[in-house]
BAPA-101332 format. One record per residue: residue in one letter; x, y, z of N, C-alpha, C, O, CB in turn. Coordinates in pm, whole numbers, plus 50000, padded with zeros to 5 digits. Glycine has a CB too. Example, Ala and Ser with C-alpha at 12.3 -4.5 7.8 and 13.67 -1.06 7.14 Angstrom:
2
A513194943150780512304955050780513204967050780514244966850846511314955350905S512854977550708513674989450714512905000350787513415011450804514084994050572
This chain:
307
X498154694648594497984707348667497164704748794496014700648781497294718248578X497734707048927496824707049007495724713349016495404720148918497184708349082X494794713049138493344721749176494124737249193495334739649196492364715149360X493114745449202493854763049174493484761049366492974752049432492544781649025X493864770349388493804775949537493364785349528493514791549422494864777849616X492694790449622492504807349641492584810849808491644806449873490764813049574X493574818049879493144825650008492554837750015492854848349960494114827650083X491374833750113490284844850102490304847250250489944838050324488684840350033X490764860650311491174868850447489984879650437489624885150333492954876850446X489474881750561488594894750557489054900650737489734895250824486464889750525X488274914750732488494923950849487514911450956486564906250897487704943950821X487724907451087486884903051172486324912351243485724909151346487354894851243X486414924551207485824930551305484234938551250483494946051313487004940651363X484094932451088483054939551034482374927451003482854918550934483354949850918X481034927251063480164915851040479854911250855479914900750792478664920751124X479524924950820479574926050669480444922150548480074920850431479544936050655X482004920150614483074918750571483034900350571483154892550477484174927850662X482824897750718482864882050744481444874350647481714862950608482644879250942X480374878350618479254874950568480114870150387480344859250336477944889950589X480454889550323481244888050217481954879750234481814872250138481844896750180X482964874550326483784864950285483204853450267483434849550152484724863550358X482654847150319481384831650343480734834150199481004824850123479744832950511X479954844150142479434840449976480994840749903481034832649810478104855449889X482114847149918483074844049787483764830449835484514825649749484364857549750X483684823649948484704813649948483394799349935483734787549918485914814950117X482044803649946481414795949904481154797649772480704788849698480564794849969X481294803049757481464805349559482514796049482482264789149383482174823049512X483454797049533484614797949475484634779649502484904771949410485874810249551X484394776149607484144761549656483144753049570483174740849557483564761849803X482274761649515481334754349434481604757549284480714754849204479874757949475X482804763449239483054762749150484514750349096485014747348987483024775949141X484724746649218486214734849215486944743649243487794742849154486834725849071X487264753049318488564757249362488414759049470487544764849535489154767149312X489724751449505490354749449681490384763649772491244771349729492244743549679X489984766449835489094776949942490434776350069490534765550126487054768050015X491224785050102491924784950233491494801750287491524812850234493844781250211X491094796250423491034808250509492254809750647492864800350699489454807750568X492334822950680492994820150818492294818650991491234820851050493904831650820X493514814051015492714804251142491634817551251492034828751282494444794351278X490694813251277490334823051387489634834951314489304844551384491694828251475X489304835351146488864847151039487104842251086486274846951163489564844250820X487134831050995485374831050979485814812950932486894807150923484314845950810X484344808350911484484791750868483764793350738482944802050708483654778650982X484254782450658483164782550544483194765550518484334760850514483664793650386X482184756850501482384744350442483474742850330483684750350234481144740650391X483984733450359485094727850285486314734050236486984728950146484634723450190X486694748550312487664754050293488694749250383488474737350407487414766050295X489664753150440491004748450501491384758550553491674768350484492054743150418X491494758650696491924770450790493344769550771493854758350772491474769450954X493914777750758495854782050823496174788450848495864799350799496954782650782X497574786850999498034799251064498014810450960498104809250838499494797451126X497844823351045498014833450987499694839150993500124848151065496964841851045X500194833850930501484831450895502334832050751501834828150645501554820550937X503624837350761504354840350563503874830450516503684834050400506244839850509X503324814050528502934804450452501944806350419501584804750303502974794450486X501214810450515499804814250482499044809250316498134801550287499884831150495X500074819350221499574819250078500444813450010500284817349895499304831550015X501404805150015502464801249941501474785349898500784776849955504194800850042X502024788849755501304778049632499734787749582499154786049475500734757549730X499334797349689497684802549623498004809749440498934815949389496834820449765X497184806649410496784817149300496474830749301496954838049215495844813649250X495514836349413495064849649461495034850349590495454839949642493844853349418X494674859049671494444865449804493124877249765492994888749724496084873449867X492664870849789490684873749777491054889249919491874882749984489004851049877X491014897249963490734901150069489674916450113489904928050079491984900950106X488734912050183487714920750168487894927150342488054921550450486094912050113X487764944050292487734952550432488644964850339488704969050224488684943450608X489074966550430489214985350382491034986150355491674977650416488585000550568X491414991150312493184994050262493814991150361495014990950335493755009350221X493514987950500494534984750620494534969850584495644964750572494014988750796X493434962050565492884946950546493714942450421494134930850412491074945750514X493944951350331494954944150240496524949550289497404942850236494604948450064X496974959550374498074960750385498624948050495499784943750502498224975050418X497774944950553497674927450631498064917350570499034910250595496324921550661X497224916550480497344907850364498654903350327499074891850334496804913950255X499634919750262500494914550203501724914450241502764917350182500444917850113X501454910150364502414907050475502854890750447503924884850441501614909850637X501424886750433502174869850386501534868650207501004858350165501224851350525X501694878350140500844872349970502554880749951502914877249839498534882249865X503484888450003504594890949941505424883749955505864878849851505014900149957X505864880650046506934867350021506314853749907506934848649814507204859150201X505564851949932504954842749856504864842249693505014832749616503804843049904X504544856349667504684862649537503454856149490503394846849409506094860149449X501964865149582500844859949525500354872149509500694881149587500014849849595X499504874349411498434888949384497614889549486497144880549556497404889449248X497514898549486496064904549625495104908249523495524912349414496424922349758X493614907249549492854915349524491774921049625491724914049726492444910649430X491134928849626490694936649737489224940449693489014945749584491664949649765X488204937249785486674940449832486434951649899486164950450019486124930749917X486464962949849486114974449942485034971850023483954967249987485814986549874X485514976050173483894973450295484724984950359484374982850475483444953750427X485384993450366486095004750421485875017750369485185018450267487365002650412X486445030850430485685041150333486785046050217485975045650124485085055650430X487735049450167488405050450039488355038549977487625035949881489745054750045X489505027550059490145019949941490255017549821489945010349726490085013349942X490965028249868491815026549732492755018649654492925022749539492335033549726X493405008349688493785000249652492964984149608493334975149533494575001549729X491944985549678490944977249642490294975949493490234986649432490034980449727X489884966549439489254967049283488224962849285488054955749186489834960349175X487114963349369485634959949358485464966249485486304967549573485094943549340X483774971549481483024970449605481804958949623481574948049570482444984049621X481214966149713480434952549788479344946249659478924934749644479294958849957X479124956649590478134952049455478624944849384477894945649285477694961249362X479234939249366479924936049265481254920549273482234916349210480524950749241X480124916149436480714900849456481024889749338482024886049277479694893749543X479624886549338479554879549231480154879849106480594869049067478664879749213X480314892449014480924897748903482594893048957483334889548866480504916148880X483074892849077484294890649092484344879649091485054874349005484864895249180X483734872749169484244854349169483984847249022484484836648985483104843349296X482864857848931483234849848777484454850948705485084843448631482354854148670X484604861948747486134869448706487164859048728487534851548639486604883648808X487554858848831488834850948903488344834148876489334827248853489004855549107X487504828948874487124816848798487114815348648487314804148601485934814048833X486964822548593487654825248469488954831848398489254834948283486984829648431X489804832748571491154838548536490554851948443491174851748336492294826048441X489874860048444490144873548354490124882548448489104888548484489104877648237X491614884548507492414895048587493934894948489494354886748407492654889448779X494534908648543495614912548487496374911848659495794914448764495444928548383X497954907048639498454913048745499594924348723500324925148625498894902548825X499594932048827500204943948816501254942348922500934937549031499264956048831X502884947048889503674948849023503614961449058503444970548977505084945149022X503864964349262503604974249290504864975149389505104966349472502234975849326X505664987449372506894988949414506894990349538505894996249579507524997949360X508014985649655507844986349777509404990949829510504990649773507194972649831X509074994349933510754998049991511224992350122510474990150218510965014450019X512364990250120512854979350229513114993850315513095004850259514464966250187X513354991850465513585003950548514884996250629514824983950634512075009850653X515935002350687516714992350784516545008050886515955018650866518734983750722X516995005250947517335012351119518785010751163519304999651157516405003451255X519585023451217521065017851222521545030751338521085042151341522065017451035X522135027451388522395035851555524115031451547524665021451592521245026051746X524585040951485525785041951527526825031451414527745023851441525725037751690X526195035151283526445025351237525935015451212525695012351096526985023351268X525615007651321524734995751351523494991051313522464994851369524564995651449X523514981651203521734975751223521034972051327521404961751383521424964451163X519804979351383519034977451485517854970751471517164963951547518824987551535X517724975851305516384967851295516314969151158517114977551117515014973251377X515374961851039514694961550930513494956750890512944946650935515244958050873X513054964250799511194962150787510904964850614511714962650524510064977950907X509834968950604509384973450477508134977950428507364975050520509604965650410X507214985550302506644987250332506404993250211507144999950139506674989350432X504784988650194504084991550052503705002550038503765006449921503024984750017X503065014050157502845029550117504125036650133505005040450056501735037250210X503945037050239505095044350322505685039550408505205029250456504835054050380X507095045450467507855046350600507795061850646507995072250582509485040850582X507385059150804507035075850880508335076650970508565068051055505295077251003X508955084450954509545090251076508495099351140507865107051068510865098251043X508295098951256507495105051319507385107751474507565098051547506665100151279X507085120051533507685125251675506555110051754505965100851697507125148551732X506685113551902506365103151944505185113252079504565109052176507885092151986X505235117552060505015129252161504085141052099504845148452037506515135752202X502665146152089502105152452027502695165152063503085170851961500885150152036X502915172152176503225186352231504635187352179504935199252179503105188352405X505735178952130506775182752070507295181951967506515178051881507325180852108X508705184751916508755183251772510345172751780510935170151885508795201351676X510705169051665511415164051637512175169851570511535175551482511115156551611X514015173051554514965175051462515505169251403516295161651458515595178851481X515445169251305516085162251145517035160851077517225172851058515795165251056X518135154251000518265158450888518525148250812519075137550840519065167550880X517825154650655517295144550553518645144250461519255154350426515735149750465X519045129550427519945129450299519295121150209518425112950240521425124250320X519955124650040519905119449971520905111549868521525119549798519335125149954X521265095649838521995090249819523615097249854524605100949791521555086549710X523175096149992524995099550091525515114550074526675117950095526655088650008X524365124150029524685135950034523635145050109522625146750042524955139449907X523615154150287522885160950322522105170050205522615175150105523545166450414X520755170450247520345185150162519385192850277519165204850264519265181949987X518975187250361518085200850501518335192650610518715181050620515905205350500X517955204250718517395203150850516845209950966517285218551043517975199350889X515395201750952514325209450995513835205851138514545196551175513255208050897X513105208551218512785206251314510885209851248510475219151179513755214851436X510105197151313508705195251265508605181151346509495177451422508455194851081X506965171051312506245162551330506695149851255506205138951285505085167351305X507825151351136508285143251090508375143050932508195152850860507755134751145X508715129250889509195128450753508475117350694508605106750755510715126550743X507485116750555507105107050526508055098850397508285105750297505765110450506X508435088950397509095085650277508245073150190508295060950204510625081250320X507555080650105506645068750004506995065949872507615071849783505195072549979X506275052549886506285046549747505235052249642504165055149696506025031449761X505275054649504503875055149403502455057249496501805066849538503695038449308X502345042349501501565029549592500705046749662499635051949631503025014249748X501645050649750501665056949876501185068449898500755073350002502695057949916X501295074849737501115087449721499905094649782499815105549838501145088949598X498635081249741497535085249786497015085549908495975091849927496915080849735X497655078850013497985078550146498335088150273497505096950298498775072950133X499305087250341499415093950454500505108050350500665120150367500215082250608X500915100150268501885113650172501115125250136501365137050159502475108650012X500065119550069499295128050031498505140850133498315152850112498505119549972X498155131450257497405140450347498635149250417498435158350497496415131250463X499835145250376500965156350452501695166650309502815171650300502585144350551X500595166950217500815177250097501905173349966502185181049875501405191150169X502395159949983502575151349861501655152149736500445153949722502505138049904X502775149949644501685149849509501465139949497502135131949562501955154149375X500245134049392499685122349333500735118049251501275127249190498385124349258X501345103249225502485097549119501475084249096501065075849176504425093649194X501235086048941500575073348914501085062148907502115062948840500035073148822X500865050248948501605041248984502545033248901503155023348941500925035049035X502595037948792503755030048672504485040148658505195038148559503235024248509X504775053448722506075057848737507115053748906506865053049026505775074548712X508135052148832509155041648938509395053949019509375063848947510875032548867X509525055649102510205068549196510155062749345509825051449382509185085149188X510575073949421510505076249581510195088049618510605097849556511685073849653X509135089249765509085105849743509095106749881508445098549946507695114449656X510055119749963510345128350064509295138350071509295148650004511625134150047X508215134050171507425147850238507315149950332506565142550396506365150750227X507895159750391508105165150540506835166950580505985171550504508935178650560X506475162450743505255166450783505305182050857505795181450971504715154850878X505015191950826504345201050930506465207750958507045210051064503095188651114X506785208350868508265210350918508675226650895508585232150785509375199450823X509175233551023509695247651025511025245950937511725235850935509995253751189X511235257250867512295253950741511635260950664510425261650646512585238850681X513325271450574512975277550483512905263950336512065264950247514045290950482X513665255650340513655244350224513045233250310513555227850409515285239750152X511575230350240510965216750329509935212950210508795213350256510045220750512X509945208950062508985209849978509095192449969509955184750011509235220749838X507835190249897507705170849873508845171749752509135179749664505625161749795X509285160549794510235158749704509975142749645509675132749710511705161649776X510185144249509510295126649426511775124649371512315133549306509085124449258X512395113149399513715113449362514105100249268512965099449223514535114149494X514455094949235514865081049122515015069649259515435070749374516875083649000X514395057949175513845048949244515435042449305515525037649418512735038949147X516475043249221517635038449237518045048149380518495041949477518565039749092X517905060349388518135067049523518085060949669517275051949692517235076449528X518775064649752518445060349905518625071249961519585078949958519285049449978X517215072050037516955081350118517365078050267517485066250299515615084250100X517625090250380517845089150495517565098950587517905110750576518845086350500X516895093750687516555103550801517125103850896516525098050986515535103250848X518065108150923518565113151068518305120151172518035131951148519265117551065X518275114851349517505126851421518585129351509519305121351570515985123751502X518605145251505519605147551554520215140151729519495131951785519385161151539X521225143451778521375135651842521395147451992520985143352100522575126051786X521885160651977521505168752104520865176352077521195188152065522315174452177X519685171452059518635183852023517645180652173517725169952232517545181351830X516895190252211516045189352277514385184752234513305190552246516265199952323X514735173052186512975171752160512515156152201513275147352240512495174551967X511425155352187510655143652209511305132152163512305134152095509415144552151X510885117552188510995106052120510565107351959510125116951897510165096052197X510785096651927510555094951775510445078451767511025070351840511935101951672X509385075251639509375062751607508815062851452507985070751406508545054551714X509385053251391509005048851277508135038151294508055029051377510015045951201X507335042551168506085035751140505985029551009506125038350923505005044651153X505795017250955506075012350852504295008350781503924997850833507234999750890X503415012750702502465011950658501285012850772500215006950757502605001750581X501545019850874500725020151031500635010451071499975010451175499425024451052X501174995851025501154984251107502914974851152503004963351196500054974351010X503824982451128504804978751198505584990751235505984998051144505514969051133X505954994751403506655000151474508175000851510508594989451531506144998051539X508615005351517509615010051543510655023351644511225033351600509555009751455X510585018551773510955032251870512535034651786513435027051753511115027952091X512325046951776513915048351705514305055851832513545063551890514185058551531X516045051951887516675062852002517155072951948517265072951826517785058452089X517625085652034518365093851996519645089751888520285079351905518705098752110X519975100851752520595097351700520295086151596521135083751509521235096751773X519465081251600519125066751466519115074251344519195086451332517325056851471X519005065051250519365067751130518515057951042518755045951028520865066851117X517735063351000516215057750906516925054550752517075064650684514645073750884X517295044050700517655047550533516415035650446516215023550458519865042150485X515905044850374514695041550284515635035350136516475043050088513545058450251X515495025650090515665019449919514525014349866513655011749949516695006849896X514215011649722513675003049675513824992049743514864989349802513925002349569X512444982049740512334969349797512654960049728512214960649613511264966449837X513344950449755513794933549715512434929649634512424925949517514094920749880X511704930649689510454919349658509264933149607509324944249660509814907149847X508224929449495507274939649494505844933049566505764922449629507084944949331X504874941849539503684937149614502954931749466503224938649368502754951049718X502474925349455501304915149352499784921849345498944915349407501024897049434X499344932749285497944932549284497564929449161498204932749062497344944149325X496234921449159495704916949045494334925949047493644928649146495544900349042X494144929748916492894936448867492234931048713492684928348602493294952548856X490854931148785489834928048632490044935648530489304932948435488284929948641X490634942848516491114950048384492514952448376493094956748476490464963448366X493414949348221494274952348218495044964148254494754973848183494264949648151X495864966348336496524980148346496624988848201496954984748090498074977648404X496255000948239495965012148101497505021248104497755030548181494215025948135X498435015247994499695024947968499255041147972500115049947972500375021447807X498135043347976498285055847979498075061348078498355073248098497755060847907X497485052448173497205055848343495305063848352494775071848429498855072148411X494795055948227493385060748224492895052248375492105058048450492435055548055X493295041448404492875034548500492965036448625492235032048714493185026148488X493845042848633494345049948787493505065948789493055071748889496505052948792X493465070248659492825085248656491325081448683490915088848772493055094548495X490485074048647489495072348664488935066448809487815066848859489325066748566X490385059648863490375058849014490195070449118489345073349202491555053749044X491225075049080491075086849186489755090649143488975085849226492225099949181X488975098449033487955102149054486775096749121485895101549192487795104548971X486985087849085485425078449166485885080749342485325087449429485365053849114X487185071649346487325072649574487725090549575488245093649682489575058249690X487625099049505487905111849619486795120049518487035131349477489965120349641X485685113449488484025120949465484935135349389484535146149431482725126149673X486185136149275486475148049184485215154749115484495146549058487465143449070X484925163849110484095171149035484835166648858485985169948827484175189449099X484055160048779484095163448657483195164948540483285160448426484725157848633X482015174648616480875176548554481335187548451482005197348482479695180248652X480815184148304481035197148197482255192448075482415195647957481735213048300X482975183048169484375182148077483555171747941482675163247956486085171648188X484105175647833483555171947684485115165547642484755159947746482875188147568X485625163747625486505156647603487585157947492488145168847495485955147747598X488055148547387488645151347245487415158347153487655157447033489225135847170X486625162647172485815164447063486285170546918485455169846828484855172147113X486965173746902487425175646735487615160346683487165158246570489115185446711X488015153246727488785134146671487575130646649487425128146529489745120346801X486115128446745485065125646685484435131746547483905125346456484385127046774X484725150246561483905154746469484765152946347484145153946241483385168846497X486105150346334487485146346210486775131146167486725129646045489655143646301X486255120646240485135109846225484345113046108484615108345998484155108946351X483535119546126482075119646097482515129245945481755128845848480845128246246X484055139045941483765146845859484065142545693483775150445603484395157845909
């Protein structure tokens, strides 16, 4: 068996983030495992710089990456092709996708040196772009894909299908189409519901859209969704946005179609995933500060215990 690898990526733009990275990759170095950073991140003795490139992580064991939910959506730009787990250092303000904060360095690098992580797959969706028929472009993307106006003072016209059959069309700010993953994301802040992440789906939420039928919609993961903008309508540009870090000017007339993704995303967590989704429920409460002062719980099963 060879030496384990680990790539460890952080935000450069947070001094705090670059510091965190220097104690886990000096950690991890003084424990016998091979340390790769990317070129131009931060230095650490005896680690191994590489382009920041799809190779990036191919052969790693993990993707260490500390900074806030944009810093791992970076990440798994090159840990997905590769088919490596991410794990994530909150130094951002939700992240939510992250599984430790800054307390709790150390407790991680014993962790992952003792291999006691679970990995979890996390569903993603391929997006293509097509004008007339035509492929113009393809991308993908672990929260979401945005159709979205381009132009704040105007709106955009629509219309949404589902697996090759119209069902609206609205004129609004746009259309979010997310994964699980996503829910908690830009879906959510455009009035999407929460989907815990071991249910398979896709979900349609219109942003800000005039329309008597414009509700979030979740549809079967096997579905393909599509956004169409109309083609003589009077409104603004439009562009798709693929996890806020890949663009897309769409022209008049394009045609957005959302599927399940080829490939999933890899996150690894110190605790086994909970079939019942206690692990994700206890997530959200902690990153969105839920009130759950008072709640008492099963209490009859304890007092059926004791009786």
């Amino acid at each position: 068996m060879g030496q384990r690898t680990v790539l460890v990526t952080a935000h450069i733009g947070r001094e705090n983030a670059l510091r965190s990275a220097r104690f886990v990759a000096d950690r991890l170095t003084a424990a016998g495992i091979a340390v790769r950073t990317l070129a131009g991140e931060f230095s650490s003795p005896g680690a191994h710089e590489v382009p920041a490139s799809a190779a990036a992580a191919e052969g790693a064991e993990l993707v260490i990456v500390l900074g806030g939910d944009g810093s791992l959506l970076r990440a798994a730009e090159f840990s997905r092709p590769a088919a490596v787990p991410l794990i994530g250092v909150n130094l951002g303000h939700v992240g939510f996708l992250a599984e430790a904060e800054p307390d709790g360095l150390a407790d991680l690098v014993e962790r992952v040196v003792a291999r006691e992580y679970a990995v979890e797959e996390r569903m993603t969706i391929d997006v293509t772009v097509r004008r007339n028929g035509t492929g113009i472009a393809s991308t993908w993307a672990l929260n979401e894909a945005t159709v979205e106006k381009a132009a704040r003072e105007r709106v955009i016209e629509v219309i949404i299908e589902i697996d090759g059959h119209p069902l609206s069309r609205w004129g609004g700010d746009g259309v979010v189409c997310s994964t699980p993953t996503g829910s908690t994301a830009y879906a959510f802040s455009a009035g999407g519901p929460v989907v815990w992440p071991e249910v398979e789906a896709l979900l349609m939420v219109p942003i800000s859209a005039h329309a008597l039928f414009a509700p979030p919609m979740v549809v079967s993961p096997q579905s393909v969704l599509a956004v169409e903008l109309i083609v003589a309508s009077e409104t603004s540009g439009a562009v798709l946005w693929c996890d806020g870090r890949r663009k897309v000017d769409l022209p008049p007339g394009a045609r957005v179609e959302v599927r399940r993704g080829a490939l999933p995303v890899l996150l690894a967590r110190l605790q086994a995933p909970d079939s019942r989704g206690g692990g994700f429920t206890d997530r959200l409460v902690a990153k969105f500060g839920l009130p759950v002062t008072g709640w008492r719980g099963r209490t009859w099963e304890d007092a059926g215990k004791h009786a």
